[in-house]
C-alpha positions in Angstrom: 0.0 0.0 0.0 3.3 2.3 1.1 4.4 1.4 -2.6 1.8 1.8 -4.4 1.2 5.3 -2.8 4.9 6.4 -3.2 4.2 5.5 -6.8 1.4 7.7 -7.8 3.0 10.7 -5.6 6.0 10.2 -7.7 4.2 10.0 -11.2 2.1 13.3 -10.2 5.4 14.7 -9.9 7.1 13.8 -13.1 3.9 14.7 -15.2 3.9 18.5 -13.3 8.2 18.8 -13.3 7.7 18.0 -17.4 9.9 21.3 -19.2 9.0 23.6 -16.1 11.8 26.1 -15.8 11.6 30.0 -14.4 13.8 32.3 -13.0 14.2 32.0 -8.9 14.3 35.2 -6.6 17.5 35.3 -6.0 19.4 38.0 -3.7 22.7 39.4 -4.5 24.9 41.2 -1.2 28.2 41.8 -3.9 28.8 45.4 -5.2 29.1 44.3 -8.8 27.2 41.8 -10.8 27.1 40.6 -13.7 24.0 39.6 -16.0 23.7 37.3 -19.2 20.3 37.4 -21.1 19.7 34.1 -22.4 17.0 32.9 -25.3 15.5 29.9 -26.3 13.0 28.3 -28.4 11.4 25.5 -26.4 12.8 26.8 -23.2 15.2 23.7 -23.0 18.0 24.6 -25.2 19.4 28.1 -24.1 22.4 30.6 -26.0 23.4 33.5 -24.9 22.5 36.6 -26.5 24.8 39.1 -27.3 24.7 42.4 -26.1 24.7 45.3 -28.4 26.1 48.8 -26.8 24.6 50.7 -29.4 20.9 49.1 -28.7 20.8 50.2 -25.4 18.3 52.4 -24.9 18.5 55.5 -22.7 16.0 53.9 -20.5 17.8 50.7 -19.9 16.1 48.4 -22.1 17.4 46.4 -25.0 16.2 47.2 -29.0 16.5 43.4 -30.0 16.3 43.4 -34.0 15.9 39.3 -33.7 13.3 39.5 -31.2 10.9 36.2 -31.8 7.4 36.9 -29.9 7.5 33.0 -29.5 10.9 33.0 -28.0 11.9 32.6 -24.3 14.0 35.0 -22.2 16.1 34.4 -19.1 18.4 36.1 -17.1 21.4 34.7 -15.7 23.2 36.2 -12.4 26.7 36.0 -11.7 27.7 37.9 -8.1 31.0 36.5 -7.7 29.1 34.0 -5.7 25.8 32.9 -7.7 27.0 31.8 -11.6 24.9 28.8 -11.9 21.3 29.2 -12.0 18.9 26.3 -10.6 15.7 24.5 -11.9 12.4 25.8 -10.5 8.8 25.4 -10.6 5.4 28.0 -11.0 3.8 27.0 -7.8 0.5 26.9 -10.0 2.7 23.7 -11.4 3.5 22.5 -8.2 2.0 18.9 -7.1 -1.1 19.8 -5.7 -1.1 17.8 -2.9 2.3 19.1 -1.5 0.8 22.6 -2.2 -1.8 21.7 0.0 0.4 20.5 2.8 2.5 23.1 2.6 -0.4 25.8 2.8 -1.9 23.7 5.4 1.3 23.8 7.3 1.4 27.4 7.1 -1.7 28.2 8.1 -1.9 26.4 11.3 0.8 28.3 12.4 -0.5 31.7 11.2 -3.7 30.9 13.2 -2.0 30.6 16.7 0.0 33.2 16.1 -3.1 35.0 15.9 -4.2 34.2 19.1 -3.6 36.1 22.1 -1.7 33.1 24.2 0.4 30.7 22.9 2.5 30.3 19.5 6.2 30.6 18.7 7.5 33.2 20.2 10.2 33.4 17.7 8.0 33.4 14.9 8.7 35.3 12.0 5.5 34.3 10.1 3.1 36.4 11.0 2.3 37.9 8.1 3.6 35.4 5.3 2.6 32.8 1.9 4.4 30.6 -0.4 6.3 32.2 -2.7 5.3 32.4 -6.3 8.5 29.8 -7.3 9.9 26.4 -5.5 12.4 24.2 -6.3 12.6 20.5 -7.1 15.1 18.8 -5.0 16.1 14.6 -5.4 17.2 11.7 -3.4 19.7 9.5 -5.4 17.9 6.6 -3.5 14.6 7.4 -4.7 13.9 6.4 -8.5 17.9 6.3 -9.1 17.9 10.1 -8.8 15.6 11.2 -11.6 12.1 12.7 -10.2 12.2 14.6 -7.3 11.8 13.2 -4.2 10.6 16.9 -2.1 9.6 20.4 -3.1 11.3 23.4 -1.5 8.6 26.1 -0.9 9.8 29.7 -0.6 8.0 31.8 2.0 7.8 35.3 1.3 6.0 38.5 3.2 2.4 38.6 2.7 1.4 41.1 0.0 0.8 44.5 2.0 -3.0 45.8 2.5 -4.8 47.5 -0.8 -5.1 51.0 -1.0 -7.9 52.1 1.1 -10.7 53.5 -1.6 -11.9 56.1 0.8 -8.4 57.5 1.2 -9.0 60.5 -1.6 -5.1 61.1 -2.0 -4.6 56.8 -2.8 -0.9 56.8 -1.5 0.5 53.1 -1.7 1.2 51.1 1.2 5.3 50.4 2.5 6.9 48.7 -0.2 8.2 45.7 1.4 9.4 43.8 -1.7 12.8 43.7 -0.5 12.0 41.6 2.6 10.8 38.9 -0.3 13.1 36.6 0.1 14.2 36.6 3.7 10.9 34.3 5.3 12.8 30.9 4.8 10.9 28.1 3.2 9.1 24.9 3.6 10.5 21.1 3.0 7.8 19.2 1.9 8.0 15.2 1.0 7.0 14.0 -2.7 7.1 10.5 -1.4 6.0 8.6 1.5 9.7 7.7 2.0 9.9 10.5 4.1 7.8 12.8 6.8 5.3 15.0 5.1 7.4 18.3 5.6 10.9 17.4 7.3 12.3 20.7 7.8 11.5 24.5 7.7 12.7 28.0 7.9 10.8 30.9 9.2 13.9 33.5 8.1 16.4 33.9 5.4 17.3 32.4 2.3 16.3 28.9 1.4 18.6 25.6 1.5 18.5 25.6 -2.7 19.2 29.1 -3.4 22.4 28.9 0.0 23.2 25.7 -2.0 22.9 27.9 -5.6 25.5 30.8 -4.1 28.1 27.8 -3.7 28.0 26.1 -6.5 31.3 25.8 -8.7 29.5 26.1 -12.3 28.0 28.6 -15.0 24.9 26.0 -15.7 22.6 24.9 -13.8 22.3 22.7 -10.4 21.0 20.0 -9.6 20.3 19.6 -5.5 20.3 16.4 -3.7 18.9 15.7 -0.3 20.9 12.8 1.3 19.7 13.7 5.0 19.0 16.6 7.6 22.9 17.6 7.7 23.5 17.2 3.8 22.7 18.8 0.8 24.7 18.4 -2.5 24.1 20.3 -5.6 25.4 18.2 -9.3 26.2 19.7 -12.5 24.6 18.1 -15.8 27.0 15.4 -15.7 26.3 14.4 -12.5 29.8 15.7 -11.1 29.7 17.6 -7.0 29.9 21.0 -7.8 28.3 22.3 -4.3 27.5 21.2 -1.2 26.1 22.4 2.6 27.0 20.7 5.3 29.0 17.4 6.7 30.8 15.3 4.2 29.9 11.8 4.8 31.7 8.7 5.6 31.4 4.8 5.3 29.4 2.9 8.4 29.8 -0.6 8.4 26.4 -1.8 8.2 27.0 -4.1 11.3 25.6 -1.1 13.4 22.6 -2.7 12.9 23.3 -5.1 15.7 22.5 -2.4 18.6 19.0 -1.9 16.5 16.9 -1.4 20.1 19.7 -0.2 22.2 20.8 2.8 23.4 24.1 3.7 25.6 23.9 6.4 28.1 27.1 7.8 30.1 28.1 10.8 32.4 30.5 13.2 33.7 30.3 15.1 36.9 32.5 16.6 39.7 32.0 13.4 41.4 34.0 11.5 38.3 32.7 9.9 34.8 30.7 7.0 33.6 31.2 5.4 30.2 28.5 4.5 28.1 30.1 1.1 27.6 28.7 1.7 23.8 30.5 -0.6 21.0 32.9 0.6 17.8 32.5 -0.3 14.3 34.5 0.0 11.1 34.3 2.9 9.3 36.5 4.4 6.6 36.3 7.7 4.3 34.8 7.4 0.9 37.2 7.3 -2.5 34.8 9.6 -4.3 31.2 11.3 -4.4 30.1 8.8 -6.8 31.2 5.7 -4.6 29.0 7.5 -1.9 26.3 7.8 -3.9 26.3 4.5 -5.0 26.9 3.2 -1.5 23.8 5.1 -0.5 21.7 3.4 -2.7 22.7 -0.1 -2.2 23.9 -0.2 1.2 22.3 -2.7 3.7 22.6 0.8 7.0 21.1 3.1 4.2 17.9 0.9 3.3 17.2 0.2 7.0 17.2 3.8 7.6 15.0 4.3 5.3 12.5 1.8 6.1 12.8 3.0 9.5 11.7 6.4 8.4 9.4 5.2 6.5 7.4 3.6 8.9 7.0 6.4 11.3 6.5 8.5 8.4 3.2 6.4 7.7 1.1 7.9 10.4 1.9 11.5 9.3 0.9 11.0 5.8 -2.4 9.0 6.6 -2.9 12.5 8.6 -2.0 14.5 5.9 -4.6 12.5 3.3 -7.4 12.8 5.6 -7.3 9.1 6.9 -7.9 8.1 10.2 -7.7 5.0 11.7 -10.8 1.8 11.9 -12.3 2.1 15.1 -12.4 -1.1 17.3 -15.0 -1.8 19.5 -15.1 -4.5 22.3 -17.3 -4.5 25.8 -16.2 -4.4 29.1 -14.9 -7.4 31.1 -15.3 -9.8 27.7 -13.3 -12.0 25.3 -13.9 -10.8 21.9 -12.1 -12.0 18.9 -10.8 -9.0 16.8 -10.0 -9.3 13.0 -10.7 -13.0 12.7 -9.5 -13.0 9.0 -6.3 -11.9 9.7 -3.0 -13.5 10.2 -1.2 -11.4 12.9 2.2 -11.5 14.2 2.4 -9.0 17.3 -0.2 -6.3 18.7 0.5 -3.8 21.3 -1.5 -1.0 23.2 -0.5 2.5 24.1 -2.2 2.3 27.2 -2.3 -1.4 28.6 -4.5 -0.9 31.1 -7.2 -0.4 28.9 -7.4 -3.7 27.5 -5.6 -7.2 27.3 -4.4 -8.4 24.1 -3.8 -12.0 23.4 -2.6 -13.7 19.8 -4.5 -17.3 19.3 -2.3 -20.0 19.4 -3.2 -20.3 15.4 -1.5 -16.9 14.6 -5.4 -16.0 13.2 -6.9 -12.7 14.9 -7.1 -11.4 17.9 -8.5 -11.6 21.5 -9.0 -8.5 23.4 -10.7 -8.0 26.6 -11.8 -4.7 28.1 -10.5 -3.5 31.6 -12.2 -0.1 32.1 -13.8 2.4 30.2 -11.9 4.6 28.0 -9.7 4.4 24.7 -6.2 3.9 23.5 -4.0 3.0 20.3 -3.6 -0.5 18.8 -0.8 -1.4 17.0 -0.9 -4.7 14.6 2.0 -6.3 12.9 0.8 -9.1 10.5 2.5 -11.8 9.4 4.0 -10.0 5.8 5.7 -7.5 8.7 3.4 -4.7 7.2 2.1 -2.5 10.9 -1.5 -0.7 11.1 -2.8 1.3 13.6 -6.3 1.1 15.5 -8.2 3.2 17.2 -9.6 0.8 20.4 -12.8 2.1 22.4 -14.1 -0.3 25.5 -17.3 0.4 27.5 -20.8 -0.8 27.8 -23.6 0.3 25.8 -24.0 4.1 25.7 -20.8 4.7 28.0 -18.6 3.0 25.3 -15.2 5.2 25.8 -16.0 6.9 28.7 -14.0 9.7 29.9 -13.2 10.6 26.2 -14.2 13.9 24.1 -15.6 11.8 20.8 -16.2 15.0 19.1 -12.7 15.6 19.0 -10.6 15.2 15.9 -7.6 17.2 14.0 -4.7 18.6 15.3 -3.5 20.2 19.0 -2.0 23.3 19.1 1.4 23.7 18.7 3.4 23.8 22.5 6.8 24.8 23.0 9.6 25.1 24.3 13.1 27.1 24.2 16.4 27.4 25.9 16.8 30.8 25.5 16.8 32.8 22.0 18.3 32.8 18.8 19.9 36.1 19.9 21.7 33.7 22.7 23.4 31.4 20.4 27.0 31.3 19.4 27.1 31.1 15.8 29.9 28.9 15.1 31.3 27.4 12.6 34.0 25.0 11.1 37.4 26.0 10.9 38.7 25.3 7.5 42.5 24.1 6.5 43.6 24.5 10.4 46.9 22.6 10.6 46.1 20.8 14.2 42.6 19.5 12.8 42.3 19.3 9.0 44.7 20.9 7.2 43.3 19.9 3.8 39.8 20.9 4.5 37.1 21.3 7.7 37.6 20.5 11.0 33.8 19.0 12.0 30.6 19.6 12.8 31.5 17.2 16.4 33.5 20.4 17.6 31.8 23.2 16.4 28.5 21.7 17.9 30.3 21.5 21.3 31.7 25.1 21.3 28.6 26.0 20.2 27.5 24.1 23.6 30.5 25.9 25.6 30.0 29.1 23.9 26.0 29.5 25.3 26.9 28.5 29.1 30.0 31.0 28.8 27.2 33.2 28.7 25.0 31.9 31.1 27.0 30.9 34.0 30.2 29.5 33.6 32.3 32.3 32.3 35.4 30.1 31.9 34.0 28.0 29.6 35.3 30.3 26.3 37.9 33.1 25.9 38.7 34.8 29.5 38.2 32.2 32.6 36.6 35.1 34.9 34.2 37.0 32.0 31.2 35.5 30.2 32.4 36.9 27.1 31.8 34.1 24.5 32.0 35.7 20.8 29.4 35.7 18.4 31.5 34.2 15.7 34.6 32.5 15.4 38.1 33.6 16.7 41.4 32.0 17.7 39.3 31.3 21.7 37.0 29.3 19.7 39.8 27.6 17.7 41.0 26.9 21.1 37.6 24.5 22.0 38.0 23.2 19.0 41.5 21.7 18.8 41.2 20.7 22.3 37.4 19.1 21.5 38.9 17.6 18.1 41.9 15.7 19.9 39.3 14.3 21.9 36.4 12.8 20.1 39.3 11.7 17.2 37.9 12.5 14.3 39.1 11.2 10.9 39.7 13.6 7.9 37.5 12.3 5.4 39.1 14.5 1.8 39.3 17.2 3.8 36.5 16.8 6.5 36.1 15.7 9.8 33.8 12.9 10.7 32.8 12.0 14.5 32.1 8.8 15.1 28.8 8.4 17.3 30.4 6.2 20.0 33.1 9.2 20.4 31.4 12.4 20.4 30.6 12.2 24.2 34.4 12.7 24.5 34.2 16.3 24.1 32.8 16.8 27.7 36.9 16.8 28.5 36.5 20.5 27.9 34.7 21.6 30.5 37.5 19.6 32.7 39.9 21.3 31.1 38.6 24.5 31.5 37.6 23.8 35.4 34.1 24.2 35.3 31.4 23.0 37.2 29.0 20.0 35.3 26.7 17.7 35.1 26.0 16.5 32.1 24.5 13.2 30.6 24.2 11.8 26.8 22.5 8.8 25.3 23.3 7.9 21.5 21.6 4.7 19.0 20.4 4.0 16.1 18.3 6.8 13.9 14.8 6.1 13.8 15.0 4.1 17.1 16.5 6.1 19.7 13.5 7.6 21.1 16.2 7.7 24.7 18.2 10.1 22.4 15.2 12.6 21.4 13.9 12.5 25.2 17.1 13.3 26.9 17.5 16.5 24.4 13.8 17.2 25.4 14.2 17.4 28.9 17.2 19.1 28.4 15.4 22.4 26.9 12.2 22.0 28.7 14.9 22.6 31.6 16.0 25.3 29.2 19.4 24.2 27.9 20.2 23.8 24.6 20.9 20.1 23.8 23.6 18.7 21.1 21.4 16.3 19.1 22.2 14.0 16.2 20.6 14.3 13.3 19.9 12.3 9.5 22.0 9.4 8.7 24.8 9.8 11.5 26.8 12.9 9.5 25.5 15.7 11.7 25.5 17.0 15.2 24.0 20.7 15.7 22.7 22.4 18.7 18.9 22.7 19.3 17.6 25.4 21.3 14.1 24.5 20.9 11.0 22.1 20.7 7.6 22.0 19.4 5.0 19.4 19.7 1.7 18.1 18.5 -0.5 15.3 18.5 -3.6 14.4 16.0 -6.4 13.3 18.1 -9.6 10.9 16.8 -12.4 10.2 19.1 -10.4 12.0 21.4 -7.5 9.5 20.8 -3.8 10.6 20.6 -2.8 8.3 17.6 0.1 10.4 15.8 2.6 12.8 17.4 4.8 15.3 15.3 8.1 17.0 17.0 10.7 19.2 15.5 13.6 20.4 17.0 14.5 23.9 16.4 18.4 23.6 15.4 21.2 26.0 15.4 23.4 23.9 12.5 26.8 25.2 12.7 27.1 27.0 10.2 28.1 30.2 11.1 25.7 33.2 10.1 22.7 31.2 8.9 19.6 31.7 10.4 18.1 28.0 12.5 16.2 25.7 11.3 13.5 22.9 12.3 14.4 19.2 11.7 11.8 16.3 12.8 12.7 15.1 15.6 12.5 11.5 14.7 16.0 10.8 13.2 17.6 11.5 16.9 19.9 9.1 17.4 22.1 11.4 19.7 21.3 14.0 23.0 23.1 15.5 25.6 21.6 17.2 28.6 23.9 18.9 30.6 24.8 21.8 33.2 27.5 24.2 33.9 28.5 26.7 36.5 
């Protein structure tokens, strides 16, 4: 059923993607740019046109004598940092459905910011819509690469209020056009492979057009998504020419084996407890194309995937308007449940509600009511395929007691922060540093704990960074930083992978050493797994900001460790039933001057939760 829907979604897709190309908004800081006009004829093949002095006109524009009124125009911009140009999409051409989710998505935020109580209070979308352009972005594992796998929608200012037609002089409203393309963007899933929106912006460029100003080409860009922590962008032959965030390195699949485990250790004043977690084999990859190959095929990769998913499957039933059947037994009785089925394993969210038994012929399934109320049953049949139940038990007219059946939809949004943006450290990776990497980055596993060290510099344990008697952590990198980061780097031993550091997961606990160094007062804990089941991981960064302090979480496919200052939560309710849950973490990525983002919290496979004075 997972298939067949990931099917259609990706044929809808192909059909709208089919010779769609426009020009992006894109935003130029450099002094000096320069701009190509390009034509073409079926708005695949482009040339440049050349550029006559002498048909300038004094107004700016061009006198073309080869003008073609069937042609097609483009404009190419080259800042010194954009040269390439990237692949977009009307959003009238958009999927629809991902339009929809995306609007959707939107506008339950808008509404509570509305409200007098409650929402984000870091929200910058007050007054915002999807942008008239997105962006197609793949996933080499997903159809080899060639349909998109997500839609990146832009999210601009709202269009400002009409002129009022009372007002007799008809002056226009601020022009806020410049503001445009600083409201971030929206991640939305063109497969069920994935959550129904992943990640989001509320400020600043989006991922693509970041990705766009790095690329290493005059043609156009083709951006990957391999995880939360990566993004690549390919030229037409397939060839890296741009990439934000971690470069990646080879897991040997093995890591599998803990699948269900979790390791938790700490460090105090009163000494240190290891996590007792295993190693396993890894190695740098030769090339971008082994890697992409390897990501395909490899036995860690797929897992992942299926892990994600199968908690994805409950969002997108959400998303499509389907609930789950409704099971009904009486109290204090035996009652065979789907007696056509052949069922492997069945739990309840709340076991006191009921008791489930599987017949000794494998063939439906026995429940019997405890007390009055409702819960979540989960059913794994015999292919391994899972399904989801809604369970009510009562007598007669009470069936359910205690539970609001009217209620169905979505909660509001609660959250959480440790601190502000304005509070974080925006760190980044040092690049070419002769005690880390010299041939390239030094790692996101030290920046993310500087970034750590940096925000309780600030908040009460001035010796943390810089000066051992002043909080005066800096904003931004300089050599004190560099300092945490050697130190941090010696510790947690990363590998330079062509020119990148990469943290092993059963290492990066190792830069609590700091702290020691630095003769500071802790307490700090950390639990690490597998991605996709680690919910140990996600729980200890939870409490950690609910306790407001910012958590080091690990995100994606074990290549990236930011800092998350903050948490949202949700839960879809049916007959008053909690049945799916969404969480994001609100992530400062370590990456310098860009603004946060928020990631799903279900990939967590790493958290910290920790205290210093």
């Amino acid at each position: 059923m997972k298939t067949n829907m990931q099917t259609k979604l990706g044929r809808l897709v192909r059909s709208c993607l089919a010779g769609a190309s426009v020009l992006a908004c894109l935003h130029t800081n450099a002094d000096v740019a320069v701009l190509e006009l390009e034509r073409s004829l079926d708005a695949k093949t482009w040339e440049k046109v050349a550029l006559d002095p002498t048909l300038l006109t004094t107004t700016g524009g061009l006198l073309q004598n080869t003008h073609d009124p069937q042609a097609f125009y483009r404009l190419r911009i080259n800042d010194g940092q954009q040269a390439g140009f990237v692949t977009a999409l009307p959003l009238g051409q958009a999927p629809a459905l991902a339009v929809n989710i995306a609007e959707q998505f939107l506008r339950d935020l808008l509404i509570e910011d509305d409200e007098s109580e409650g929402g984000d209070p870091e929200n910058a979308w007050i007054d915002a819509r999807l942008g008239p352009v997105c962006y197609p972005v793949y996933d080499p594992a997903f159809e080899d690469g060639k349909a998109p796998a997500y839609i990146e929608f832009k999210v601009l200012r709202a269009q400002g209020a009409s002129v009022d037609p009372k007002d007799p002089f008809g002056m226009s409203p601020p022009d806020t056009a410049n503001d445009d393309c600083d409201f971030g963007h929206l991640l939305v899933s063109l497969t069920t492979g994935d959550f129904p929106v992943p990640s989001f912006s509320q400020s600043g460029a989006t991922p693509v057009e970041r990705l766009l100003r790095t690329a290493r080409t005059s043609g156009p860009i083709k951006p990957l998504r391999f995880d939360d922590g990566l993004l690549a962008a390919e030229d037409s032959q397939g060839a890296l020419v741009g990439s934000i965030g971690n470069e990646p390195f080879f897991l040997d699949p093995k890591v599998l084996d803990i699948s269900g485990k979790e390791f938790e250790g700490l460090d105090n004043e009163n000494g240190t407890q290891d996590d007792g977690a295993p190693e396993f084999p890894a190695r740098r990859y030769q090339s971008y194309r082994e890697f992409k190959a390897d990501f395909a095929q490899n036995p860690l990769y797929i897992e992942l995937r299926r892990l994600r998913a199968e908690l994805a499957a409950q969002e997108w039933e959400a998303a499509l308007g389907k609930e789950p059947e409704v099971l009904k037994v009486p109290l204090k009785e035996r009652q065979l449940v789907l007696p056509n089925q052949r069922i492997r394993a069945a739990a309840l969210a709340d076991p006191t509600i009921a008791v489930v038994e599987l017949p000794t012929s494998g063939v439906g399934l026995w429940i019997t009511g405890q007390r009055d109320g409702g819960t979540t049953l989960e059913v794994t049949y015999d292919n391994g395929s899972k399904q989801t139940f809604l369970l009510l038990v009562g007598t007669g007219p009470g069936q359910g007691a205690g539970l609001n059946l009217a209620t169905s939809g979505w909660t509001s949004w609660k959250y959480w922060y440790a601190g502000n943006w304005s509070d974080q450290r925006r760190y980044k990776q040092f690049s070419n540093d002769p005690q880390m990497c010299p041939g390239g980055a030094s790692g996101c596993g030290p920046a993310a704990w500087a970034m750590l060290y940096g925000w309780w510099d600030r908040k009460g344990s001035p010796r943390l960074i810089k000066s051992t008697g002043l909080a005066d952590a800096p904003l931004t990198n300089d050599d004190s930083v560099r300092d945490c980061n050697r130190y941090v780097f010696n510790q947690v031993g990363p590998f330079c992978v062509n020119g990148q550091a990469a943290t092993m997961p059963w290492n990066m606990k190792l830069g609590y050493k700091w702290a020691q160094h630095r003769g500071a007062g802790r307490d700090i804990t950390w639990t690490w797994g597998v991605p996709y089941l680690s919910p140990g991981s996600r729980n200890k960064a939870v409490n950690s900001i609910k306790a407001g302090r910012p958590s080091i979480v690990g995100l994606g496919f074990y290549w990236h460790y930011p800092l998350a200052y903050g948490y949202k939560v949700r839960e879809y309710r049916s007959l008053g039933i909690t049945w799916n849950t969404q969480r994001y973490f609100k992530c400062n990525m370590g990456w310098g001057g860009s603004e946060p983002q928020w990631h799903n919290a279900s990939s967590t496979w790493f958290g910290t939760h920790g205290r210093y004075w």
